[in-house]
C-alpha positions in Angstrom: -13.4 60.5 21.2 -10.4 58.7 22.9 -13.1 56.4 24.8 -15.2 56.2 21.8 -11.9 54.2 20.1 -11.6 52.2 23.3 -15.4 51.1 23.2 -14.5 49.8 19.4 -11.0 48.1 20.1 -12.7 46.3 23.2 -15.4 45.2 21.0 -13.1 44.2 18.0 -11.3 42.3 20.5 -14.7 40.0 22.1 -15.6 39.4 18.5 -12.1 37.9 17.9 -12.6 36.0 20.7 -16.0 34.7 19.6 -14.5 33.5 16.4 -11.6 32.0 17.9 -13.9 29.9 20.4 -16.8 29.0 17.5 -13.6 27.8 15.6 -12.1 26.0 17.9 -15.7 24.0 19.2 -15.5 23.2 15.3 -12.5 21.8 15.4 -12.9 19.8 18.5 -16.6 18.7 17.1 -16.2 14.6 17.5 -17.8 11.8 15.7 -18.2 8.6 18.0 -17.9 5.4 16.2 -20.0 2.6 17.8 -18.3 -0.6 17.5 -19.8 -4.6 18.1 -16.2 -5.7 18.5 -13.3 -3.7 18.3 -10.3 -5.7 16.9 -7.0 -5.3 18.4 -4.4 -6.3 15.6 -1.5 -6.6 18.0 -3.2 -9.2 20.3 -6.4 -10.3 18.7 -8.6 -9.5 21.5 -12.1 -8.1 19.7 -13.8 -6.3 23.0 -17.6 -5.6 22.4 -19.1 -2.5 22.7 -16.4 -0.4 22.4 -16.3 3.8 21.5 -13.7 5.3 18.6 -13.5 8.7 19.5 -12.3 10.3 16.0 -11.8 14.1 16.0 -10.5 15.6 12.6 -8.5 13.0 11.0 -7.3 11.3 13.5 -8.5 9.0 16.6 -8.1 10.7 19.9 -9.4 8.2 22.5 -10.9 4.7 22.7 -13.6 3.6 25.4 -16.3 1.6 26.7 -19.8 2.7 25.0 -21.3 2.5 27.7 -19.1 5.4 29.5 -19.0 7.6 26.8 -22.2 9.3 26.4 -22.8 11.8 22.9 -22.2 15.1 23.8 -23.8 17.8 21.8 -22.2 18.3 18.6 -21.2 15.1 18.3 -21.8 13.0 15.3 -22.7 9.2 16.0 -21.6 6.4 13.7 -23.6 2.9 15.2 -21.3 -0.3 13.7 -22.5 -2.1 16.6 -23.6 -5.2 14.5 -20.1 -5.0 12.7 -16.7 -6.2 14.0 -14.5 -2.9 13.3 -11.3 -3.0 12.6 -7.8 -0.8 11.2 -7.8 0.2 7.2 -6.0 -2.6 5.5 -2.3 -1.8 3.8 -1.6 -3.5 0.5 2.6 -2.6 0.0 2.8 -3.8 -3.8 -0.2 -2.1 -6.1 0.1 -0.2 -9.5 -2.8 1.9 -9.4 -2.2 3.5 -12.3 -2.0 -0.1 -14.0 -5.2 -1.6 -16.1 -5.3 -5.6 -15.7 -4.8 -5.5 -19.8 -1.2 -7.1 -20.5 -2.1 -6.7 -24.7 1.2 -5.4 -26.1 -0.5 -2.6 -28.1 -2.5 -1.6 -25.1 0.5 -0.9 -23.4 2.5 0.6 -26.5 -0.5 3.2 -27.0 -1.0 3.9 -23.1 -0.9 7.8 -22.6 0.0 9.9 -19.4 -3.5 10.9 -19.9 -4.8 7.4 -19.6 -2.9 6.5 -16.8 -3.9 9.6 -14.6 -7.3 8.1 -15.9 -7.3 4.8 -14.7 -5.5 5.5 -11.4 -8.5 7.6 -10.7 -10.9 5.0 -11.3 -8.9 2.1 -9.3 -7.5 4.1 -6.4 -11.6 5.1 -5.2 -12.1 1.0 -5.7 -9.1 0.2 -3.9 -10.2 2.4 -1.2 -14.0 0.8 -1.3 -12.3 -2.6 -0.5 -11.4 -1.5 2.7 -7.3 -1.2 1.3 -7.3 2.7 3.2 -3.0 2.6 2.5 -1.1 1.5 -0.5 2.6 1.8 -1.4 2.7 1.8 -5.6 5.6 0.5 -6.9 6.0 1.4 -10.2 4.4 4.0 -12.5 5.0 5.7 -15.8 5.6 10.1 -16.4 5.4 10.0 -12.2 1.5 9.4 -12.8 1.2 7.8 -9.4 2.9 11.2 -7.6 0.2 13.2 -9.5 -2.8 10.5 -8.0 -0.7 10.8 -4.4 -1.1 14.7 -4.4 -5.1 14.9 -5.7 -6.0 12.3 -3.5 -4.4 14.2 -0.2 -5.2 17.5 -2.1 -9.0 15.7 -0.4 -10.0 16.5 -5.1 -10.7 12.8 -5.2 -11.4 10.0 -3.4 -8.5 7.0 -2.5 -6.4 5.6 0.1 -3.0 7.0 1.2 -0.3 6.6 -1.1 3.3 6.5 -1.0 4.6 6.4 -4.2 7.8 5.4 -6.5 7.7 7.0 -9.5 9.1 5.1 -12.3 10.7 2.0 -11.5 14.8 1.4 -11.9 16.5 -1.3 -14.1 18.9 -2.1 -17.1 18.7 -1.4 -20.4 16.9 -4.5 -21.8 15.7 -5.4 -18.7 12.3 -5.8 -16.8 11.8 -2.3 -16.3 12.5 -1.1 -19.8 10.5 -0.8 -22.7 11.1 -4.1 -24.7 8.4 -4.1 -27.1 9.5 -2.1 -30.2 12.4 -2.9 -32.5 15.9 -0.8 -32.4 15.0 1.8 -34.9 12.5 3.2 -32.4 15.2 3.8 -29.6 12.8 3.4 -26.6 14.0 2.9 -23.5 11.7 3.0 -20.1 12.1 6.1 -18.1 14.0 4.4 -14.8 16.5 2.7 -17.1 20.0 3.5 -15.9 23.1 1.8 -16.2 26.1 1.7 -14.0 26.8 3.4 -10.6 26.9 7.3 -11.9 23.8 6.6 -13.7 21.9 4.8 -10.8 22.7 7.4 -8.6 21.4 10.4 -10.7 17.6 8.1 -11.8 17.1 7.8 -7.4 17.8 12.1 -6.8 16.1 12.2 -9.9 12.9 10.5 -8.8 13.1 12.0 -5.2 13.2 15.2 -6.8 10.0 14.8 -8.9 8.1 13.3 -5.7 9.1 9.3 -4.9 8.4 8.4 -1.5 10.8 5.4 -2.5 13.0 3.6 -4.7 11.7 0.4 -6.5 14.2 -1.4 -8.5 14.5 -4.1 -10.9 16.8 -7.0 -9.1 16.1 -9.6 -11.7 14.2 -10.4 -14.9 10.5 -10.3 -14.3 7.6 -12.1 -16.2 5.1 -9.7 -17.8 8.6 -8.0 -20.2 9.4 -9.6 -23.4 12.8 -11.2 -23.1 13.9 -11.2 -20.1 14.5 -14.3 -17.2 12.8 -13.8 -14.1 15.7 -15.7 -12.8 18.6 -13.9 -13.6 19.8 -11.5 -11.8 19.6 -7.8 -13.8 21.5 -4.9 -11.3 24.8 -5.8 -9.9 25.6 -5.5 -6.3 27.6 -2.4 -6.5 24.7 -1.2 -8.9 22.5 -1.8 -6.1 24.1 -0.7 -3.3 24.9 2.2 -4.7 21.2 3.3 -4.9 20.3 2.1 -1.2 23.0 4.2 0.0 21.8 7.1 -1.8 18.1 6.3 -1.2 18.6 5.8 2.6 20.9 8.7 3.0 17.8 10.7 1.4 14.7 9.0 3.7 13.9 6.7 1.0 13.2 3.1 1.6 14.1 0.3 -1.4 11.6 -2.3 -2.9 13.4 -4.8 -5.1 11.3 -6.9 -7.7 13.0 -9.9 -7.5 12.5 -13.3 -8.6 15.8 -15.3 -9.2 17.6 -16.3 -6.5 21.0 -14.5 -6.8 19.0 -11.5 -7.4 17.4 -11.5 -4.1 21.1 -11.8 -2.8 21.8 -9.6 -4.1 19.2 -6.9 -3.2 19.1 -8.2 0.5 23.0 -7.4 1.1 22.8 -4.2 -0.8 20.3 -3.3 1.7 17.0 -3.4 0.2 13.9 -2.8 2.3 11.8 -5.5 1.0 12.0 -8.6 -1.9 8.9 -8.4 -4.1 8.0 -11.7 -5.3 11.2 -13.9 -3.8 9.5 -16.5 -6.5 12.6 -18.5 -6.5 14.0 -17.8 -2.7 16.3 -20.3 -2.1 17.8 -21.4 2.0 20.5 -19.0 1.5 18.5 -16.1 0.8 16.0 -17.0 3.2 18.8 -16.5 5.9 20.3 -13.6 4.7 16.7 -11.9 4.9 16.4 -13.0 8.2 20.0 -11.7 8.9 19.0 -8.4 7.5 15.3 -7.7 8.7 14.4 -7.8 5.2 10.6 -8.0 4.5 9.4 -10.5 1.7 6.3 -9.1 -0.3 4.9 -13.0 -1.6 2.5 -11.0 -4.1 0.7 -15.0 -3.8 -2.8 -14.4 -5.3 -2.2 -13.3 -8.7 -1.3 -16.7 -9.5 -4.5 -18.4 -8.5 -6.7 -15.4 -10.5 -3.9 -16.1 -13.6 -4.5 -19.9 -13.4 -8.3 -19.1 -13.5 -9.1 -16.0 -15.3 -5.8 -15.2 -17.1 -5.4 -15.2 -21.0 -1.7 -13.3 -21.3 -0.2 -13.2 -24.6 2.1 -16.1 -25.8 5.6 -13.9 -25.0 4.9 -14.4 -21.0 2.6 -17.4 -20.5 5.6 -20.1 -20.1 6.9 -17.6 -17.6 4.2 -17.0 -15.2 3.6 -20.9 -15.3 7.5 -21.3 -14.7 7.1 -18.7 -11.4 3.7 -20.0 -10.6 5.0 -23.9 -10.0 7.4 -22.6 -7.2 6.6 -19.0 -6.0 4.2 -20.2 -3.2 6.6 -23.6 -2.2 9.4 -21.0 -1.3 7.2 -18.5 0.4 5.8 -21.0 2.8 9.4 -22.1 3.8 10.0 -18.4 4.4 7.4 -18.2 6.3 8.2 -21.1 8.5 11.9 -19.5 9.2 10.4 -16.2 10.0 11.2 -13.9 7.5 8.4 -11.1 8.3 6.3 -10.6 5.7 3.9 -7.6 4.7 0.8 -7.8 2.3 1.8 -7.2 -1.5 -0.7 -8.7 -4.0 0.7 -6.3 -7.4 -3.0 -5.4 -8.1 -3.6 -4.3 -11.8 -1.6 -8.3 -12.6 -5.3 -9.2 -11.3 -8.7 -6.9 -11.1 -8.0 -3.9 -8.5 -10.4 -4.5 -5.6 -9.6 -8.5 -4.9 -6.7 -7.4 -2.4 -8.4 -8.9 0.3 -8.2 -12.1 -1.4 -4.4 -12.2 -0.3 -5.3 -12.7 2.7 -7.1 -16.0 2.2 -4.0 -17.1 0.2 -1.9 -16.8 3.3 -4.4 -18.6 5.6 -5.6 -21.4 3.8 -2.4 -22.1 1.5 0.4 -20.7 3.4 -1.1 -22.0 7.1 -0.7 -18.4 9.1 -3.3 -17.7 11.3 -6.0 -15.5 10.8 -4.5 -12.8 12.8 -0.7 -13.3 11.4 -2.3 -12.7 8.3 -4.3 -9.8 9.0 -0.9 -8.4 11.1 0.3 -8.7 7.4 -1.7 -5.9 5.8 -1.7 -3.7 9.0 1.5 -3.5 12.1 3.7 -5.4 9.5 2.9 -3.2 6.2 3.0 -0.1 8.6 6.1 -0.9 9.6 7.5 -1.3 6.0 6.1 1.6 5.0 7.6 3.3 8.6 4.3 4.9 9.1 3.4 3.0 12.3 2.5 6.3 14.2 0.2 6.7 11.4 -1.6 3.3 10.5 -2.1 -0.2 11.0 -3.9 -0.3 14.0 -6.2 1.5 15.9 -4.9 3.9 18.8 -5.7 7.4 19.8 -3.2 9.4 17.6 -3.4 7.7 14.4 -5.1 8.3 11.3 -9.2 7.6 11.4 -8.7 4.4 9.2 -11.7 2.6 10.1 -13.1 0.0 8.2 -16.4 -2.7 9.4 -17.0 -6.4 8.2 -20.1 -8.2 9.2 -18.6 -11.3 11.2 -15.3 -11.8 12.5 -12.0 -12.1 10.3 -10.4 -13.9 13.2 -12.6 -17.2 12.1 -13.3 -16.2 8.4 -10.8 -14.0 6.9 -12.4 -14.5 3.7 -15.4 -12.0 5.0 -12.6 -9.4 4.4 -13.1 -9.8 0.6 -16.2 -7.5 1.4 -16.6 -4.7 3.6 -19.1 -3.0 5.1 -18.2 0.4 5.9 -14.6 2.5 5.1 -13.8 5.6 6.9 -10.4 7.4 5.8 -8.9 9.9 8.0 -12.0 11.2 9.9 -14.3 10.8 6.6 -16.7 8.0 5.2 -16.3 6.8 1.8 -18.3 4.2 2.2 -21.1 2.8 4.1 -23.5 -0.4 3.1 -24.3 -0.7 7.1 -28.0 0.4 7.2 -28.9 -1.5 3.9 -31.7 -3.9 4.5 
C-alpha cells in the first residue's frame, strides 16, 4: 500500500514537472521580427537586415538576420522591405476629446460619451503608429477608465499615462465657462488657493492620475479668458509640484502667456504646453531648469485650413497662431529640449505624425532631432525610458514599419505600415499588393 502511494506521489510529481516545462517553452516561445533597416533613434544609424527578438511583451535581443536562424516555435514577422523603427510618443493628446469645439456639444457631453469616443480615438491613435500617449486633460477621470481597459488587453490603444481632470481657477481655462451664474457650474479640477490645490492633486492621485496638468494661464478654446495672462499664482503653483513630486507625479502646465510660463518653470513644472508667447526670459529659465517645452505646432496649420471654431475663440487662436511658432523656433535654437505634443482632438486624432513635419520643414530640426522628439525625448518626460522610445532588448515590443526612410522623408511617417504593441500586432498593411 505504502509503495502504492509512493508510485502516485512520484507520478503526481513528473506530471508537475511536465506542466511546468510545457509552460515555460510557452512562455519563452519568440516571434522574430525581420527588419530592411533597423533605425537607431539615438544615432541614426538604420543597419539592414537586422533581427528583433520579441518574447512576451518585451524585446529580449537584437541581431544580424543572417545569424539568427527560426528555431521551432518561433513565429516570423518579414518587414524586410520596411525601415522599422520604435512606437512613436505623442506627450499632449485628449483622447477622450472629439475635434467638435460647438458649445452645446460640449455642454451635453456625457461620461458615457466620452468613455465612447476615447474608445474609438485611442485604437486610431494606436493605428498611426503613436504606441504611447500622455493625456492631459479629461472629464469624470474618463481617461483613467480608457488607461485601465486598454492595459486590462479589453480594447485596443497605446499606453497611456493619464491626468485626470485638469487643475485651474475659478473662471479660468479649466473651468466650465459656458453657462450663466444661476447654474453654479464649475469644472471638476477648479481649486483655489494653496489648501485647495493641494487637496484637487491627492485627490486626483487617489482616483488614478499618473500626473498633474495644470492651468498656468488663460487658454484659447474657454470663453473669457486671456491666453496671456497668467491664471495660478506662484505659491499656487508651487504648492502642487511639491505635493505632486513628493507623490511620483510629474507637472504639465498649459501655458501660453509669458509670466505664466515663469511662473510654472520656477515652481517646478515638468513641461510648458504651448509656450505660445515664450519670451527670452522664459526661454532661459527653461533652460536653467531642464524644463521640456511641448510646441503643440500643427494644430495651427489644420485650424488655418480646416477650422470653423465658434466666434467666442476665433480672434484667439489667430492671436496665438501669429506668434506660437516664431517663439518655438527661438527655443529651439537655445536648446530648450523639446518632446512631441500635438493636443490631438484640437485637430482629427490620427494626424499626430504630421507634427513631425512641422518641426522639420518649419522649425529646421533634422529629421532625426525630430523623430528623437516623439521617442528618447518624450520617454524621458514621461520617465519611462527603460520602457519606450527606442528599441533595446528589455523594453516594451513597440515596433512600428514605414515603407521608406523617415531620416530623408519624415512625412512618410504620416502613414505606417505595420504597429506592433508590447509583443502584439494591431496592425499590418505589409503584405497588401
Amino acid at each position: 500500500m505504502r509503495h502504492a502511494n509512493h508510485v502516485k506521489l512520484f507520478m503526481f510529481l513528473i506530471m508537475l514537472q511536465i506542466v511546468a516545462i510545457a509552460a515555460m517553452a510557452q512562455t519563452t516561445t519568440r516571434t522574430l521580427v525581420r527588419t530592411g533597416h533597423l533605425l537607431d533613434v539615438k544615432t541614426g544609424a538604420e543597419p539592414a537586415a537586422q533581427t528583433i527578438i520579441v518574447t512576451g511583451d518585451r524585446i529580449t535581443a537584437i541581431a544580424p538576420t543572417a545569424s539568427t536562424p527560426k528555431q521551432p516555435g518561433d513565429t516570423e514577422i518579414d518587414l524586410s522591405r520596411y525601415t522599422v523603427m520604435p512606437g512613436l510618443i505623442d506627450v499632449h493628446t485628449h483622447l477622450t476629446n472629439a475635434n467638435n469645439f460647438d458649445p452645446y456639444f460640449e455642454l451635453s457631453m456625457t461620461p458615457g460619451k466620452e468613455a465612447i469616443i476615447g474608445v474609438e480615438n485611442a485604437k486610431v491613435t494606436l493605428e498611426a503608429g503613436f504606441t504611447t500617449v500622455r493625456n492631459v486633460g479629461a472629464n469624470d477621470f474618463t481617461d483613467v477608465a480608457l488607461r485601465d481597459e486598454i492595459n486590462a488587453g479589453h480594447i485596443p490603444g497605446p499606453h497611456m499615462q493619464v491626468s485626470g481632470p485638469p487643475l485651474g481657477i475659478t473662471g479660468g481655462h479649466m473651468d466650465e465657462n459656458l453657462l450663466p451664474y444661476e447654474y453654479h457650474v464649475h469644472a471638476e479640477g477648479v481649486a483655489d488657493g494653496i489648501a485647495a490645490v493641494q487637496h484637487k492633486v491627492r485627490e486626483n492621485i487617489k482616483y488614478g492620475a499618473d500626473l498633474i496638468k495644470i492651468g498656468a494661464t488663460g487658454g484659447v478654446l474657454s470663453k473669457g479668458d486671456d491666453p496671456q495672462a497668467s491664471q495660478y499664482t506662484l505659491e499656487e503653483m508651487q504648492a502642487i509640484v511639491a505635493d505632486a513630486h513628493r507623490l511620483g507625479r510629474k507637472v504639465a502646465a498649459h501655458a501660453h502667456g509669458a509670466q505664466g510660463i515663469i511662473f510654472a518653470t520656477e515652481a517646478g513644472v515638468d513641461s510648458i504646453e504651448h509656450g505660445s508667447y515664450l519670451n527670452d526670459e522664459g526661454i532661459a529659465l527653461m533652460k536653467k531648469h531642464g524644463t521640456y517645452l511641448v510646441p503643440t505646432a500643427y494644430l495651427i496649420d489644420w485650424m488655418q485650413q480646416y477650422g470653423n471654431l465658434p466666434p467666442i475663440y476665433q480672434q484667439k487662436m489667430k492671436d496665438v497662431s501669429a506668434v506660437e511658432k516664431q517663439n518655438a523656433i527661438k527655443a529651439i535654437k537655445a536648446g530648450v529640449k523639446i518632446a512631441l505634443g500635438t493636443d490631438a482632438a484640437v485637430y482629427p486624432h490620427g494626424l499626430n505624425a504630421h507634427e513631425l513635419d512641422v518641426y522639420v520643414n518649419q522649425f529646421g530640426m533634422s529629421p532625426l532631432a525630430a523623430i528623437q522628439t516623439g521617442t528618447l525625448n518624450a520617454a524621458d518626460l514621461m520617465s519611462w525610458t527603460d520602457r519606450v522610445g527606442s528599441i533595446e532588448p528589455g523594453k516594451w515590443a513597440d515596433i512600428i514599419a514605414i515603407d521608406g526612410d523617415p531620416l530623408k522623408d519624415v512625412k512618410i511617417l504620416q502613414h505606417v505600415n505595420f504597429v506592433m504593441k508590447s509583443g502584439v500586432v494591431y496592425k499590418d498593411e505589409t503584405h497588401k499588393q
